[in-house]
Wavefront OBJ file of the C-alpha trace (Angstrom):
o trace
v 112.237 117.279 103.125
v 113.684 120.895 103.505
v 111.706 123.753 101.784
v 113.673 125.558 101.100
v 114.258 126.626 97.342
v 117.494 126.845 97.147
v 119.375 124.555 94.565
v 120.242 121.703 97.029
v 123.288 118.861 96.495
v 123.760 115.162 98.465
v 127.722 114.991 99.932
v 127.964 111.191 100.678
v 131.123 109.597 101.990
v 130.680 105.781 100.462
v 131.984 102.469 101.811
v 129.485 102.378 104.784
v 127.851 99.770 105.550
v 124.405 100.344 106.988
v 122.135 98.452 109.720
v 118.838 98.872 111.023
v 114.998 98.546 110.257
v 113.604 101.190 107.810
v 109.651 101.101 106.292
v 109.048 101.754 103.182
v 106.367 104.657 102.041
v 103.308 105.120 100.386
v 103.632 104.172 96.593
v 104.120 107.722 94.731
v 102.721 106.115 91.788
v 99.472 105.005 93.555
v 99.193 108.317 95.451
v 98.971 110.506 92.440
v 96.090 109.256 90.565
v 94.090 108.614 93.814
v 94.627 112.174 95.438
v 92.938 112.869 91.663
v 90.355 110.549 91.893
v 89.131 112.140 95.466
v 87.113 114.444 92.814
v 85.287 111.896 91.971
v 83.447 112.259 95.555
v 81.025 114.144 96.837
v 82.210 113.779 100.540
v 85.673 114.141 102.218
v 88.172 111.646 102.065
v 91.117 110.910 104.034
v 94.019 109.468 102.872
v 96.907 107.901 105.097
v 100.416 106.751 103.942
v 100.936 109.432 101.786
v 104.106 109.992 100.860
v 105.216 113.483 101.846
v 107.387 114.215 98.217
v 107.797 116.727 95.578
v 105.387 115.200 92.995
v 102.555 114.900 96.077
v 102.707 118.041 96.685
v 102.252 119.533 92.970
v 99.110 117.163 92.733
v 97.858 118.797 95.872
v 98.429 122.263 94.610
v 96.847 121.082 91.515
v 93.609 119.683 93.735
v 93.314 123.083 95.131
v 93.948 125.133 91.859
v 89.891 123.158 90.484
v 88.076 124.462 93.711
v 88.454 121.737 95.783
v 90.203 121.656 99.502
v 93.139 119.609 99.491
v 95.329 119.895 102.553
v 97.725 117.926 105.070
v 96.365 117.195 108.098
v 99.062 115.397 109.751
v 102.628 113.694 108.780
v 101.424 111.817 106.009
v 97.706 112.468 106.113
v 95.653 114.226 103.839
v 91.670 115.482 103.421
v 90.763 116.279 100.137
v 86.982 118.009 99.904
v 85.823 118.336 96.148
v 83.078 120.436 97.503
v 84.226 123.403 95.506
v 85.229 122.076 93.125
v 84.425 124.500 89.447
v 87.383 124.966 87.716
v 87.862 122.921 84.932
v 91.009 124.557 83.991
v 94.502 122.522 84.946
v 97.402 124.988 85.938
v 99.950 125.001 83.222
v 102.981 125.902 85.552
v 102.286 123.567 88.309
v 102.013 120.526 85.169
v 105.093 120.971 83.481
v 106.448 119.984 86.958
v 104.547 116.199 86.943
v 103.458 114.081 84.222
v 100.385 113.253 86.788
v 98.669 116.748 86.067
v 97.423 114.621 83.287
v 95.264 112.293 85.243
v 93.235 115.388 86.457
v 91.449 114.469 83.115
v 89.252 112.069 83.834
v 87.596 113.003 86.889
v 87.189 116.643 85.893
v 85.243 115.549 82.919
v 83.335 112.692 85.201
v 82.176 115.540 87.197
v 82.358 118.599 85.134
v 81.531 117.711 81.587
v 85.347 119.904 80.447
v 88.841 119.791 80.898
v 91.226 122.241 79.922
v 94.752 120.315 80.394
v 98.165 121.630 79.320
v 101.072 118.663 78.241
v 102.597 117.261 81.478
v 106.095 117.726 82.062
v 107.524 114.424 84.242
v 110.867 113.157 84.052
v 112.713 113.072 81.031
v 113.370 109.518 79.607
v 112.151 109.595 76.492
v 108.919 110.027 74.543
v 105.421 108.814 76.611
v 102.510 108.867 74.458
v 99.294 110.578 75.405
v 97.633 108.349 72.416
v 96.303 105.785 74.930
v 94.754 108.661 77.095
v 92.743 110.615 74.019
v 91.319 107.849 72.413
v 90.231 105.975 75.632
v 87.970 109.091 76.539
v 87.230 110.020 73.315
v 85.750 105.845 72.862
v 83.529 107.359 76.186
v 82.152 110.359 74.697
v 84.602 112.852 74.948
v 85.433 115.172 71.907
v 89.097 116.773 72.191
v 91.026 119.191 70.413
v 94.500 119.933 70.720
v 96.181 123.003 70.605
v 98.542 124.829 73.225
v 96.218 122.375 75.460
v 94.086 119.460 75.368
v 90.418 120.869 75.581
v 88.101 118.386 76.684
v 84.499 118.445 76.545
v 81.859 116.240 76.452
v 77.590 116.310 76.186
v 77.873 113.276 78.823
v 79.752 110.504 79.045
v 78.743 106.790 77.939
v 80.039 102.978 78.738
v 81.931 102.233 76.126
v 84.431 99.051 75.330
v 88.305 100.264 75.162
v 91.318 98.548 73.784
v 94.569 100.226 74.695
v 97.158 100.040 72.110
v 99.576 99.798 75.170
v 99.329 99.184 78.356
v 99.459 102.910 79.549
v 99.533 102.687 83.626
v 97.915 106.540 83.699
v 95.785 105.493 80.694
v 93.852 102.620 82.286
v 93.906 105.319 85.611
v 92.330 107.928 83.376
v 89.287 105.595 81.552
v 88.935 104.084 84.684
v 88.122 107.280 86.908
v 85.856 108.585 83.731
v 84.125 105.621 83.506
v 82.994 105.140 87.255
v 80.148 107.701 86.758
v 79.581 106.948 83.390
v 76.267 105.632 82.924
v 76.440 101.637 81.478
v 79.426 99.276 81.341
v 83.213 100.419 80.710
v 85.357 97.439 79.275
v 89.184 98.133 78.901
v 91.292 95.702 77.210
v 95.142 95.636 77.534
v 94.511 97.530 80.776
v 97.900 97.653 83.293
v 97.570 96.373 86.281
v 100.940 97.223 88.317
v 99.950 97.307 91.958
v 99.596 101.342 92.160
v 96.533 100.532 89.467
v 95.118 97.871 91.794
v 95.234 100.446 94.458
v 93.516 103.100 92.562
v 90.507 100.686 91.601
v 90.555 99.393 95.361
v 89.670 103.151 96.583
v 87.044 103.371 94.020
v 85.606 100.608 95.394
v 85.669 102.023 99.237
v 83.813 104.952 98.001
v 80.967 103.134 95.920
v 82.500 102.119 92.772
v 81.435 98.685 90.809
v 85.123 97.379 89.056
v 85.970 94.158 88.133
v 88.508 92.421 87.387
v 91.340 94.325 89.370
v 94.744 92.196 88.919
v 94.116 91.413 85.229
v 94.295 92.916 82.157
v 90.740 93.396 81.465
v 88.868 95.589 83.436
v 84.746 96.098 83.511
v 83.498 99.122 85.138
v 79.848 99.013 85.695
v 78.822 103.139 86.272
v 77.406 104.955 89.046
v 75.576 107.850 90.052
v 77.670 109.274 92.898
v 80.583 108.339 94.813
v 80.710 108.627 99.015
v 83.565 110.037 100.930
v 85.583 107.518 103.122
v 89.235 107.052 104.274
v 92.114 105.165 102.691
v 95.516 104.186 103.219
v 97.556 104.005 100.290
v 99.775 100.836 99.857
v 103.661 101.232 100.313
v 105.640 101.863 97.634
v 107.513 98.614 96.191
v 109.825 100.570 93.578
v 111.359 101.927 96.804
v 111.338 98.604 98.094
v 113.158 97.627 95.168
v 115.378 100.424 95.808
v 116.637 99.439 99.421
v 116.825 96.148 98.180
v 119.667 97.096 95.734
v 121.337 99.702 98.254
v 121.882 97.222 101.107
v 123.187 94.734 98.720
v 126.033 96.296 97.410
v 126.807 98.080 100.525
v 127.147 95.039 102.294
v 124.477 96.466 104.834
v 121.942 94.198 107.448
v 118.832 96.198 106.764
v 115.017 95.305 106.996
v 112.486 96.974 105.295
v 109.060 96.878 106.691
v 105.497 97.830 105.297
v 106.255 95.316 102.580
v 103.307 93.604 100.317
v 104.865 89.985 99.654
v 103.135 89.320 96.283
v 104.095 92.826 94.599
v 107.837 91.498 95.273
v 107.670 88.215 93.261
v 108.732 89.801 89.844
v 111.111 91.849 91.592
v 112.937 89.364 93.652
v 112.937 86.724 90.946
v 115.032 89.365 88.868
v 117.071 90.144 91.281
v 117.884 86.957 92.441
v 119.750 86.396 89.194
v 121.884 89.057 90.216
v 122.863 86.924 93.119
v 120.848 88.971 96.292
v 118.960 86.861 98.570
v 116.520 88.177 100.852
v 114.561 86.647 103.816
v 110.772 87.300 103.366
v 107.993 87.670 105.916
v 104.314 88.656 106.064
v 104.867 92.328 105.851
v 108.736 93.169 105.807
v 111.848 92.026 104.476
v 115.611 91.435 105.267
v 118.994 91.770 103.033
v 121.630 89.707 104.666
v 125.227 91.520 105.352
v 127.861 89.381 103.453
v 126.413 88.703 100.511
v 128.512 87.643 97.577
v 127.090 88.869 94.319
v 127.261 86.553 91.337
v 124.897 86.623 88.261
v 123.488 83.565 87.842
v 123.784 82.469 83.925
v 121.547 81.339 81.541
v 121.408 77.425 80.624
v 124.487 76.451 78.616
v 126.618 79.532 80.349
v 125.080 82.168 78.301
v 124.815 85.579 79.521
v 121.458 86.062 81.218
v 119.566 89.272 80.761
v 117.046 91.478 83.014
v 114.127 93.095 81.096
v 111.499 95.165 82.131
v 107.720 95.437 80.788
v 104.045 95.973 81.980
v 102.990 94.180 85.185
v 103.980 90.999 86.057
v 107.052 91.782 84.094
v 110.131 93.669 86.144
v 108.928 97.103 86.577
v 111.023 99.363 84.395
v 111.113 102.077 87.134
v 113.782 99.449 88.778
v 116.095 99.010 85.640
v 118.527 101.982 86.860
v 119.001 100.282 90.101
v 119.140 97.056 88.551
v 122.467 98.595 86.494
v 123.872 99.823 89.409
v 123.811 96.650 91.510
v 125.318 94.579 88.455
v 128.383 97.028 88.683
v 128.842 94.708 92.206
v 128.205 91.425 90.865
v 130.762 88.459 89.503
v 129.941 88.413 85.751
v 128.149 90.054 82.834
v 124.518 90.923 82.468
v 122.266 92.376 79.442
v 119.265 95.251 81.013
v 116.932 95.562 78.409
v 114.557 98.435 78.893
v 112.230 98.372 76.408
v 109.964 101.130 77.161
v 111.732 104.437 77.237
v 114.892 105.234 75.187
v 116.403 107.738 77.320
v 116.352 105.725 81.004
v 119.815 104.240 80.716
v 121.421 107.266 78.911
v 122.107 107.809 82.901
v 125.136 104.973 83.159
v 127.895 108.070 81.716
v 127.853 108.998 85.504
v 128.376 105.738 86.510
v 131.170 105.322 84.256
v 132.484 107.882 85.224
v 133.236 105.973 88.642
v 134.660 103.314 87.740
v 131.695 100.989 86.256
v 132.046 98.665 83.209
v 129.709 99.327 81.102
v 128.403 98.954 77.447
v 125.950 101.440 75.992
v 124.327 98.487 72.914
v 121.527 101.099 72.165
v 119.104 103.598 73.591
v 117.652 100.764 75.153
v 120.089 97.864 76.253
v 123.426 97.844 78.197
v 125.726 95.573 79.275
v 127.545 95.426 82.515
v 130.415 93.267 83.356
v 131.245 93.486 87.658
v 132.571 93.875 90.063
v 134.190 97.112 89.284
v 135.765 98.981 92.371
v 133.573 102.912 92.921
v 135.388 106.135 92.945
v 133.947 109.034 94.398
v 132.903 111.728 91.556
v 130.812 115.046 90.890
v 127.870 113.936 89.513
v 124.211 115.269 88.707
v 120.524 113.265 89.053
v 118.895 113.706 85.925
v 115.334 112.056 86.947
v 114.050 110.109 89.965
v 115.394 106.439 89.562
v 118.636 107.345 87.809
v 119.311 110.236 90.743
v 118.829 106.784 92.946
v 120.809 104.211 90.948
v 123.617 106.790 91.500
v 123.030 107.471 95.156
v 122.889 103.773 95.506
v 126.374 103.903 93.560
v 127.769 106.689 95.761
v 127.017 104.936 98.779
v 129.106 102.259 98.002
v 132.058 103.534 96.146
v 135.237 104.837 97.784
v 135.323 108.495 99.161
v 133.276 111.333 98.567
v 130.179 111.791 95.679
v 128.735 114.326 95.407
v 125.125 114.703 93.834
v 123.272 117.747 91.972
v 119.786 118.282 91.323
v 119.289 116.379 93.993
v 114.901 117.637 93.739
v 115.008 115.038 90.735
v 115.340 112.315 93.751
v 113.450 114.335 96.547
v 109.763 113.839 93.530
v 109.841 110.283 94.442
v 111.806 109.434 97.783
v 110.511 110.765 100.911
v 113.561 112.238 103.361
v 115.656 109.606 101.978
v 118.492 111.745 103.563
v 117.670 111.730 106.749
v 116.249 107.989 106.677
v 119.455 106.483 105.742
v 121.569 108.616 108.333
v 119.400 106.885 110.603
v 120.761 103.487 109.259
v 124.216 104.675 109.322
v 125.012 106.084 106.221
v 127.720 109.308 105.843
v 124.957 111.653 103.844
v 124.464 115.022 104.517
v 122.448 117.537 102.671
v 123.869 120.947 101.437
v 122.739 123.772 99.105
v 124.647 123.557 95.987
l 1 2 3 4 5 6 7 8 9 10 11 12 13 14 15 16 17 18 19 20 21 22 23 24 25 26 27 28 29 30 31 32 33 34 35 36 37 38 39 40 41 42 43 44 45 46 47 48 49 50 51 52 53 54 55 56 57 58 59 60 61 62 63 64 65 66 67 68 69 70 71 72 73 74 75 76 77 78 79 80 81 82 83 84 85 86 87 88 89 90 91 92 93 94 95 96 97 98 99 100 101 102 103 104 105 106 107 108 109 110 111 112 113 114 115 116 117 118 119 120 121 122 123 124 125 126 127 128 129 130 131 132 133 134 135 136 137 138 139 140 141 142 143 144 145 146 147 148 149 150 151 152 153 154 155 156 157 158 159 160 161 162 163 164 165 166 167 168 169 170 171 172 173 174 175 176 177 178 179 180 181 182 183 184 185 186 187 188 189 190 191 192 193 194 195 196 197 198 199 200 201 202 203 204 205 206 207 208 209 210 211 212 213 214 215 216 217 218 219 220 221 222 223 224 225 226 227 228 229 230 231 232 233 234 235 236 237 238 239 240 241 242 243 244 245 246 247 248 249 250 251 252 253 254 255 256 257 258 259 260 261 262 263 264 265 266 267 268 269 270 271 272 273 274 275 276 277 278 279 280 281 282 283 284 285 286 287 288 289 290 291 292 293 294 295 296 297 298 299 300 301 302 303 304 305 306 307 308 309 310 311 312 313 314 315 316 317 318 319 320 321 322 323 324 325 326 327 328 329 330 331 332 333 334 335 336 337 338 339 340 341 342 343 344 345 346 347 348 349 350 351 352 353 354 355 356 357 358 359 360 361 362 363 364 365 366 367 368 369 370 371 372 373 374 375 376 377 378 379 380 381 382 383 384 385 386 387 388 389 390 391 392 393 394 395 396 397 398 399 400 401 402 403 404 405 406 407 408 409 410 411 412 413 414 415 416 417 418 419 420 421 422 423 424 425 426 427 428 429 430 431 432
């Protein structure tokens, strides 16, 4: 990833099909909350597989900014020391830039007793309630008022049992890194328990943590005195999994992806499938045929069949913008429903724009009749998945895209430039 600060814009010549091998990266979604839980610790840790991206790098700066050493220490490697850590204050600029400054929370009152933490920017798709996240810690002790910021404190913090009135991803993250040196048991009900969660409470556990329960939706965290130091890799990233997926099917590409966890791709595949991609699965990668021919597979009785997202098991809804732009390839009409933020699909103007058929119902649900053929256009990435739905879409449309604001896409894919030159693909990377 350059470092430059310059605006920077993607010029991509479309209609190329790509070949090769390509491994996936560290989930960005796992990474965040466990370069926050290294706080927790009173020893080093070492994390491998980190994805080298935008949003990594804020979290880092925001390590640092409490005390603590947080540096890179090769490609992907990082060793975080919470040594010095004192500060129980959460930079304000450096949060507006990541909705993860948030999960600084919990383990700065864990270790602390305070935490002074401004509202977390993130991308912009709608409202995401902080609800979940004040009353789990205040159920464990922790009194809060809001102002400009969320001031934290707490006498010390107590087991407590904690029903989520959603299943808040960062919400479980946050009771469950308070609650691992929290004296008695922690029971959260509703809890998620997407993969990235699974591999936050599986680090825990390396470094002394009791949790149980990991997979389900009810999580018991029996508390500790102290947590070791250790080393940990963290597990690839299957939204960008999901992503390549999508991208090699409707650029009629032979691509593998390796680094691959078979049973986070179940949901994934089985939504997929209906859009007519078939893959060929192994122990730890995965193939997208060349030639595929696209065709949504209907409901029973010919009905139009729909893709909806939700909390884990349920198709992860940071995959419903690529799941919109691979039904602009496909023979037939399909219904995305994403049901958890109202601005996500407010992206498909852009792909409209080039050519796509598709029907804004509401905030929340489109329909998309395909194939449609891909023109070339101007366009802009207005948040992580979108600015990849329409890279995806500008990949395989005719001529030349290209792609603003192209940071939006650099927070959660790593080099994703120079990776898929490396496969073949006409991308080049320019300042805007």
């Amino acid at each position: 990833m350059s470092v430059t600060t310059a605006p920077q814009a993607l010029v991509i010549e479309g209609g190329n099909p790509l070949h090769g091998r390509i491994r996936a990266s560290g989930n960005k979604n796992g990474a965040l909350p466990i370069l926050a839980a290294c706080l927790l610790a009173d020893e080093p840790v070492t994390l491998s597989n980190v994805p080298r991206i935008r949003d990594v790098e804020t979290m880092l700066e925001l390590v640092s900014g409490t005390g603590a050493s947080a540096e890179w220490t090769g490609p992907n490697e990082v060793r975080i020391d919470s040594e010095g850590l004192s500060s129980h204050e959460v930079d304000a600029v450096l949060a507006e830039r990541i909705r993860a400054s948030f999960l600084l929370a919990g383990p700065l009152l864990a270790r602390l007793g305070r935490a002074s933490v401004p509202p977390p920017g993130g991308d912009v798709i709608g409202r995401r309630r902080l609800d979940p996240h004040i009353h789990a810690l205040e159920r464990l002790g922790t009194r809060i008022a809001i102002e400009s910021r969320y001031e934290m404190r707490t006498e010390g913090l107590r087991g407590a049992e904690i029903f989520l009135d959603e299943a808040s991803v960062m919400a479980t993250e946050n009771a469950v890194m308070a609650a691992v040196l929290t004296p008695g048991e922690t029971t959260i009900g509703n809890a998620a328990c997407e993969p990235h969660v699974q591999d936050l409470c599986r680090f825990l556990i390396s470094l002394g943590a009791q949790i149980e329960g990991i997979e389900s939706n009810v999580l018991r965290i029996h508390g500790v005195e102290r947590l070791g130091g250790g080393e940990w890799a963290i597990a690839p990233e299957h939204i960008e999994v999901g992503s390549f997926i999508g991208l090699a099917a409707v650029t009629n590409s032979d691509l593998t992806i390796e680094a691959v966890k078979p049973r986070d791709m179940v949901t994934i595949l089985t939504a997929f499938s209906r859009l007519g991609i078939v893959v060929e699965l192994g122990d730890d990668w995965l193939r997208v045929p060349p030639h595929q021919e696209l065709v949504i597979q209907n409901d029973l009785g010919d009905q139009v069949p729909k893709i909806e997202d939700g909390p884990w098991p349920a198709f992860p809804a940071d995959l419903t913008s690529i799941a919109v732009a691979v039904a602009t390839q496909a023979w037939g009409t399909i219904l995305v429903f994403e049901k958890m933020f109202e601005n996500r699909l407010f992206f498909v103007d852009k792909l409209v724009s080039m050519g796509a058929r598709i029907i804004v119902c509401d905030p929340h649900r489109v329909v998309v009749s395909g194939p449609s053929r891909l023109y070339g256009q101007r366009l802009t990435s207005p948040d992580i998945r979108a600015g990849m739905a329409i890279l995806i879409a500008a990949l395989c449309a005719s001529g030349r895209s290209v792609i603003g604001n192209v940071a939006e896409i650099d927070r959660g894919y790593e080099r994703i430039d120079d990776r898929l030159r490396a496969l073949g693909a006409q991308i080049e990377r320019v300042e805007a």
